[in-house]
ZAMARGU-4260 file (C-alpha; in steps of 0.2 Angstrom, whole numbers, plus 5000, padded with zeros to 4 digits):
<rodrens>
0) 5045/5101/5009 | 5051/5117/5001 | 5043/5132/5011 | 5037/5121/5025 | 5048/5126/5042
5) 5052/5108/5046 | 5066/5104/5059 | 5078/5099/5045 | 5077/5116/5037 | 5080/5126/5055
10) 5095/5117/5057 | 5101/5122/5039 | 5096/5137/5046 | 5104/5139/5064 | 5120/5133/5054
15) 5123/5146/5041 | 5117/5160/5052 | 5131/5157/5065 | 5143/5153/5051 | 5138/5170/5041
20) 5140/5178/5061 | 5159/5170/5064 | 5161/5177/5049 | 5157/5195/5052 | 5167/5191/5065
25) 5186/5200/5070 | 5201/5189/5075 | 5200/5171/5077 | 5183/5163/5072 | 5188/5146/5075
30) 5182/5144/5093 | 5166/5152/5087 | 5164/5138/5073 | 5168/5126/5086 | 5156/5130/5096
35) 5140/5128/5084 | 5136/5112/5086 | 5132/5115/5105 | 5122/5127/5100 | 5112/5117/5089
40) 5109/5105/5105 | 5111/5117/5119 | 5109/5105/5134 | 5110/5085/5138 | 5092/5082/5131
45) 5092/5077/5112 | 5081/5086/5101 | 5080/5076/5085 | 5090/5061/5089 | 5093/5045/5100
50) 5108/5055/5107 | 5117/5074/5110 | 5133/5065/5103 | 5125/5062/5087 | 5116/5079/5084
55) 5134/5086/5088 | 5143/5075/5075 | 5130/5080/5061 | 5129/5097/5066 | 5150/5097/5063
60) 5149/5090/5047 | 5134/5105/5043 | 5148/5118/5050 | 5161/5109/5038 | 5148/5110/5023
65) 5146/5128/5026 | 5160/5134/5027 | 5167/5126/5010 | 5174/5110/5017 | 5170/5090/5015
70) 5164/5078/5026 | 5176/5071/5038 | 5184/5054/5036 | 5175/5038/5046 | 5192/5030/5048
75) 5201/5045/5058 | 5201/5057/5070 | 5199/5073/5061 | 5194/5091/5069 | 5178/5100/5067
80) 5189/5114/5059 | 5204/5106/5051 | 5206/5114/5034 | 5198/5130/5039 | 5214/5140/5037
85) 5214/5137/5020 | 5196/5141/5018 | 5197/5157/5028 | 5201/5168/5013 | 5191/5181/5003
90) 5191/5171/4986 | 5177/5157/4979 | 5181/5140/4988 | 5174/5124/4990 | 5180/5108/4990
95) 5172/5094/4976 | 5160/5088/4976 | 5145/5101/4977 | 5132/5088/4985 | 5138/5076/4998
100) 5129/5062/5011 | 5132/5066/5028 | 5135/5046/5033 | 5128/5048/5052 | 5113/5059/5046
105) 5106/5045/5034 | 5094/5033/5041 | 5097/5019/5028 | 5080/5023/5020 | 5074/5006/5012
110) 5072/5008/4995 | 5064/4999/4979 | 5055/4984/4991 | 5036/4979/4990 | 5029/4975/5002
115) 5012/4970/5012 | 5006/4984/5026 | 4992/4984/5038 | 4979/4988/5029 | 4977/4971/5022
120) 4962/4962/5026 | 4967/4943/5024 | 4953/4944/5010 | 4945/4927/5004 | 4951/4932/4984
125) 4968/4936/4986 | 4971/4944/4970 | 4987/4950/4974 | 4991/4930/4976 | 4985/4926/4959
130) 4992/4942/4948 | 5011/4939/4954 | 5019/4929/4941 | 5034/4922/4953 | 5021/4916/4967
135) 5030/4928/4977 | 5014/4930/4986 | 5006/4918/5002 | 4997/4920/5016 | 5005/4921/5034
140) 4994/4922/5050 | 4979/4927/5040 | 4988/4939/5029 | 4997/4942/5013 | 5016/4939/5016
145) 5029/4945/5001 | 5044/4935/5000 | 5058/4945/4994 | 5069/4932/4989 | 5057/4929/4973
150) 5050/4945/4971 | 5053/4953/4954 | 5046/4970/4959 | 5033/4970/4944 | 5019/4980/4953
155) 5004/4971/4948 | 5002/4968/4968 | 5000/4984/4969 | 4988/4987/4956 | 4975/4976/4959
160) 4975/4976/4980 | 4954/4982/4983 | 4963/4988/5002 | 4978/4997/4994 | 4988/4988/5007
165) 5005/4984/4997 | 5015/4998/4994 | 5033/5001/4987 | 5043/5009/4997 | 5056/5021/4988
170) 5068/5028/4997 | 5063/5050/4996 | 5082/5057/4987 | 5081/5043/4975 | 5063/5045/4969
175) 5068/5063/4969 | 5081/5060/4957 | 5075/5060/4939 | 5091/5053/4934 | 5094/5040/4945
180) 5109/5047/4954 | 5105/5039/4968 | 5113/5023/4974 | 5118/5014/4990 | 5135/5010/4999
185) 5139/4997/5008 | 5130/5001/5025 | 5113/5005/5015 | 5117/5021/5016 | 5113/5035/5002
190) 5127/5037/4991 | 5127/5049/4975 | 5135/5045/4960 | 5145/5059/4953 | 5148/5052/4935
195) 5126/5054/4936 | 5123/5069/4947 | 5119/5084/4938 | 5119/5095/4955 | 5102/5098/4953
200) 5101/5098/4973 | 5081/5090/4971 | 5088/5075/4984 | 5095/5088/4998 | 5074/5095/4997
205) 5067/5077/5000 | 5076/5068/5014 | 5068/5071/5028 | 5082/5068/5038 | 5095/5082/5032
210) 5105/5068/5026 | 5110/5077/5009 | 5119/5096/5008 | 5127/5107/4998 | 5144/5115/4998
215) 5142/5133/5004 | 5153/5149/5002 | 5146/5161/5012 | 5159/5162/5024 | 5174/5166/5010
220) 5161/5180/5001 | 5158/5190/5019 | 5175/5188/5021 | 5177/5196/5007 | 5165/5211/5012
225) 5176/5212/5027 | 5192/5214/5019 | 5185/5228/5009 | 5184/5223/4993 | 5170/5229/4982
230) 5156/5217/4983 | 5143/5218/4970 | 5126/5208/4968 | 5116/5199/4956 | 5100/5193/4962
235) 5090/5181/4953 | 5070/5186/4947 | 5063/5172/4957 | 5068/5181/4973 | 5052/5190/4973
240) 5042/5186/4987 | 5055/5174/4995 | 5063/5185/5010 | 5042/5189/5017 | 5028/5194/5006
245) 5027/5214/5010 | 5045/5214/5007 | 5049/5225/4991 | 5065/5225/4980 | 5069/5240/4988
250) 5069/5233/5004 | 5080/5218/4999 | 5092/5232/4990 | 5091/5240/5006 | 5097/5227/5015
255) 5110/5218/5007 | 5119/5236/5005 | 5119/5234/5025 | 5127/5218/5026 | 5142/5227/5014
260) 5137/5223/4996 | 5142/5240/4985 | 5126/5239/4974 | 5115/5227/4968 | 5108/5223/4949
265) 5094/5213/4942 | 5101/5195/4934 | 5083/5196/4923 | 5095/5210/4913 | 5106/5194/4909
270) 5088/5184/4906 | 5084/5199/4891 | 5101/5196/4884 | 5100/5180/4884 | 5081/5179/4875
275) 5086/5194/4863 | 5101/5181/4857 | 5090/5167/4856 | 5077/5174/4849 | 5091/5179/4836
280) 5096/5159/4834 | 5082/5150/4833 | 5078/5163/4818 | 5095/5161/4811 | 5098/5144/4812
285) 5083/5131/4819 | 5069/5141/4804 | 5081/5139/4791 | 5086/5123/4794 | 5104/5123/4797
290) 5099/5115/4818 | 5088/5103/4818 | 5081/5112/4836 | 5085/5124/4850 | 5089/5119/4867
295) 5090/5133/4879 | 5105/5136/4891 | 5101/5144/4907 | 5096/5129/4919 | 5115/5121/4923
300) 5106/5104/4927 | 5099/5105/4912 | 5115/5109/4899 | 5123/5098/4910 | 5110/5083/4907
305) 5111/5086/4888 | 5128/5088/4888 | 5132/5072/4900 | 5118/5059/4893 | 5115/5065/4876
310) 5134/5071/4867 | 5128/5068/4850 | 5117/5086/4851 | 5126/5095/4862 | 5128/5106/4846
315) 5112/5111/4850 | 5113/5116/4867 | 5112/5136/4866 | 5130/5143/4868 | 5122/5161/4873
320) 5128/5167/4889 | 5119/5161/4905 | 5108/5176/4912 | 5121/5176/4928 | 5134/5175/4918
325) 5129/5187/4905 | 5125/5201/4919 | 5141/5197/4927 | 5151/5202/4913 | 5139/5217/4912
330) 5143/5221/4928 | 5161/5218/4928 | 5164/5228/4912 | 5157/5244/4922 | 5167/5238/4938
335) 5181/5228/4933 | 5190/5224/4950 | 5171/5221/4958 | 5167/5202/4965 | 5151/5199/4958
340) 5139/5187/4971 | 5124/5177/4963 | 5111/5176/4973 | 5100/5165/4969 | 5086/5148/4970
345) 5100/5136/4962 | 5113/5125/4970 | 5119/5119/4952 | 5124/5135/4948 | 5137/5134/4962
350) 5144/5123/4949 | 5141/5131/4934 | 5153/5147/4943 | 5167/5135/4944 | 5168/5131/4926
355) 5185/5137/4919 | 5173/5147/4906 | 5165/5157/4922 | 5176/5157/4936 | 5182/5176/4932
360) 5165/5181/4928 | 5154/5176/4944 | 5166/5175/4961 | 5152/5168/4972 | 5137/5159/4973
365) 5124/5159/4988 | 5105/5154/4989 | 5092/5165/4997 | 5090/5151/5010 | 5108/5157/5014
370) 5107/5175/5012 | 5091/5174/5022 | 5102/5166/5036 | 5116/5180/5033 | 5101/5194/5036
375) 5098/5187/5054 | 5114/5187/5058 | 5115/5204/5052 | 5097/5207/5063 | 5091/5214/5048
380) 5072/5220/5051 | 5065/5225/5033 | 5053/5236/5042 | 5066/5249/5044 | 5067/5251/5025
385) 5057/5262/5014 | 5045/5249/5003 | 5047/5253/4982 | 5053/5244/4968 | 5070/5253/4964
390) 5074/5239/4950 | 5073/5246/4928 | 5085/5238/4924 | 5075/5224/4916 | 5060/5220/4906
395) 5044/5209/4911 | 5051/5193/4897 | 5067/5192/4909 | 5058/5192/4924 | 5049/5179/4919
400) 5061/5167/4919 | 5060/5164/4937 | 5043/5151/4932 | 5045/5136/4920 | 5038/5141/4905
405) 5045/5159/4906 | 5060/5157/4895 | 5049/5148/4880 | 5038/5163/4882 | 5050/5178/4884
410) 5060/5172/4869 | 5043/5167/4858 | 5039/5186/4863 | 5054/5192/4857 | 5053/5183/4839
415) 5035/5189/4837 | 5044/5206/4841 | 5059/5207/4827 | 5052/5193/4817 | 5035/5196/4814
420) 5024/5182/4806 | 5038/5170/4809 | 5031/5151/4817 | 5039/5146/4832 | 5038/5130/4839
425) 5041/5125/4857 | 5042/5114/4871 | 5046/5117/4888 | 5048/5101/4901 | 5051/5102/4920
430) 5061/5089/4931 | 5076/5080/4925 | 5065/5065/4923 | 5054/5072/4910 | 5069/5084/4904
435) 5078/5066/4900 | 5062/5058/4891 | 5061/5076/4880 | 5080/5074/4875 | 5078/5057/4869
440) 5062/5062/4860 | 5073/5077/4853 | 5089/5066/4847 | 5077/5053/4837 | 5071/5068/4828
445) 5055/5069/4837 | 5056/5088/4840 | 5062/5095/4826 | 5060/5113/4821 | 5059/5116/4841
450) 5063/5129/4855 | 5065/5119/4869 | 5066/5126/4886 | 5071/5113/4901 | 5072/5115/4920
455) 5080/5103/4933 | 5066/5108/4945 | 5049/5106/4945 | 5042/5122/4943 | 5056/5130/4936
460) 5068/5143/4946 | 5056/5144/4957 | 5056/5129/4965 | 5074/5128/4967 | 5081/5120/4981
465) 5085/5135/4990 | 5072/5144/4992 | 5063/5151/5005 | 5043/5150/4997 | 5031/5138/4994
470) 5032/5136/4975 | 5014/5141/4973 | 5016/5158/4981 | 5031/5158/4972 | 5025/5160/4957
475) 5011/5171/4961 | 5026/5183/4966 | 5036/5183/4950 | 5016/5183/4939 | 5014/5201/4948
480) 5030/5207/4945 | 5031/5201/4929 | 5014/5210/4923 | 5017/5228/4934 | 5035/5227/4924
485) 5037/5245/4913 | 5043/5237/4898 | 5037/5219/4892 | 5050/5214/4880 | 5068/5220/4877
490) 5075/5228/4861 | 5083/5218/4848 | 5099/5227/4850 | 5102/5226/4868 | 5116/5212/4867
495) 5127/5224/4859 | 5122/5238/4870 | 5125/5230/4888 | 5140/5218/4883 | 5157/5221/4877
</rodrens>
């Protein structure tokens, strides 16, 4: 549903762009948080729901998941804002877990149950009968009737039904979620299982409810614009194209210097780095044998799936500096007191910013869905800014990175580069589903001699779960910017040139 505007997504919408606005805010902003959820249901008419009361209650746990904060308790009393004071500070802050389920949002979606629709035609053959193996199948008032109690879930219902009238009804986050992160509580409610969950954020993108957010920190990073600290961005190449489709990098630059950031740098600098060093790896250690292959580093869903399902490898895991990381620290070593802001498609990384490794390289994290919110509470209008590209710091291969398939390619590029004549051998997968299937493939020696390049999202970077764009146009973006780039490749030296 990504770069569809569906109710869901204006709420997400509405929310952060009064949050971001309390937060430009002077004084006491509590009243202002308060009053949100009346201004996501204005009047005594329901908009999405059976009831105002309900709209309010879920729009005050969006509030609380915006500004940092967990979900209220179901057992007590608590206020829409308690806990705010301690939010309501300069510094990187939310409360585990990223990903949470808003209880009163989820509508108890059914989930892993055949059964019969009304398509079916009481048909004299009644194949569907005679394929079940538990004779889970009868007919019922001239139609097919599935009893659940002996159903076994096999499918072959499914498949031989000339009407296609049984379906299997999944519930949308769980057949979003290649890892099967998914579960139920007691209620039937949609429950995630953090020992599983990868942060990946592909669930929050499917319910079509709203039922699933993310953590957000916003609110504490214009806070600390406000307080006057130097505020310095990094924005991701797949922001191309996501804030309108005449808007320049220039424009962008433009803007996000009038909402208070000091300056902004490309994070495909951090992307070269990272392909000149992994370039240098594969060469080093998968060609002459001493790694059996090469996984690369930069998806956080990714690492996090090799390093959390499949420890025996994880020595293969890349330990080259992510490319928000690595233009952090390339930022910071310039401007050492700065607060560096990533901005970018990717809930995970969120995360990834509040390992114990990262935490003093990267001080916050926000998607361009919540920066887009941040312009309009800012009013920003791109058409008062001069159009142009006003971004050299980074070469065509980082850029790329933005699309799956980019970081095989920019690193392949790169080795054909300073290694001429040398045979590389990759693999890229897309989806934590077929990013698990490639791992196993990998640890029982299937993939040997391999770069391989996974991303948690289908489509790569591009299609992260905060977004703005439909994928397809997307990718279109970052293809132009990518081929009109100066430079294609960076130099083999440029790890020791940008880091300390």
């Amino acid at each position: 549903m990504r770069g569809i505007d569906t109710q869901t997504k204006k709420i997400r919408e509405q929310v952060f762009e009064e949050v971001a606005r309390a937060a430009y805010s002077t004084g006491d902003v509590s009243h202002e948080l308060e009053e949100i959820p009346y201004k996501i249901t204005p009047s005594d008419v329901p908009l999405y729901r059976e009831s105002i009361w309900r709209e309010r209650a879920i729009a005050s746990e969006r509030v609380r998941l915006a500004m940092g904060l967990s979900l209220r308790p179901l057992d007590r009393p608590v206020h829409i804002t308690e806990g705010f004071a301690e939010s309501n500070i300069s510094e990187k802050y939310y409360e585990p877990p990223l990903m949470q389920v808003i209880p009163s949002a989820c509508d108890m979606c059914e989930d892993n149950k055949i059964e019969v629709s009304n398509m079916c035609h009481g048909c004299v053959a009644h194949p569907c009968m005679e394929v079940c193996p538990k004779e889970a199948i009868s007919m019922v008032d001239g139609h097919a009737f599935i009893d659940q109690n002996k159903c076994i879930k096999c499918g072959k219902c499914i498949a031989i039904c000339p009407y296609h009238a049984i379906i299997k009804r999944i519930r949308p986050c769980a057949e979003a979620c290649g890892i099967n992160a998914i579960e139920s509580d007691e209620h039937g409610r949609a429950k995630i299982n953090e020992e599983k969950c990868v942060s990946c954020g592909q669930c929050m993108a499917s319910c079509p409810f709203g039922a699933i957010a993310d953590k957000s920190q916003i609110f504490q990073m214009i806070r600390a614009i406000q307080h006057g600290d130097e505020v310095i961005a990094e924005i991701a190449p797949a922001f191309e194209g996501q804030f309108g489709t005449d808007v320049t990098p220039a424009q962008v630059i433009a803007a996000l210097k009038d909402c208070g950031f000091k300056d902004v740098h490309e994070v495909a600098l951090g992307a070269d780095i990272g392909a000149v060093a992994e370039a240098h790896h594969y060469v080093k250690e998968v060609v002459n044998g001493d790694l059996p292959f090469l996984l690369t580093s930069c998806c956080p869903a990714w690492s996090m799936l090799a390093k959390k399902y499949f420890p025996d490898i994880i020595g293969s895991v890349s330990q080259e500096l992510t490319p928000m990381v690595a233009t952090a620290r390339s930022i910071k070593k310039k401007h050492p007191d700065a607060k560096v802001v990533f901005i970018g498609p990717c809930a995970a990384k969120k995360l990834e910013a509040s390992r114990r490794t990262v935490r003093s390289d990267v001080d916050f994290v926000i998607t361009f869905e919540e920066l887009n919110a941040i312009f309009k509470a800012k009013n920003i209008d791109f058409n008062n800014y001069d159009k142009g590209r006003l971004m050299h710091e980074a070469t065509g291969a980082g850029r790329g990175y933005a699309v799956a398939g980019g970081v095989i390619s920019a690193i392949e590029q790169c080795i054909e580069e300073y290694y001429p004549g040398t045979e590389v051998q990759t693999e890229h997968c897309e989806g934590l589903a077929d990013c698990k299937k490639m791992l196993l493939l990998a640890k029982a020696g299937k993939k040997d001699g391999c770069m391989i390049e996974g991303m948690g999202c289908p489509g790569g970077c591009v299609a992260g779960v905060g977004t703005i764009l439909p994928i397809n146009k997307a990718k279109v973006a970052v293809a132009k910017t990518v081929k009109e780039s100066s430079t294609k490749i960076p130099p083999q030296d440029l790890l020791e040139i940008e880091l300390p």
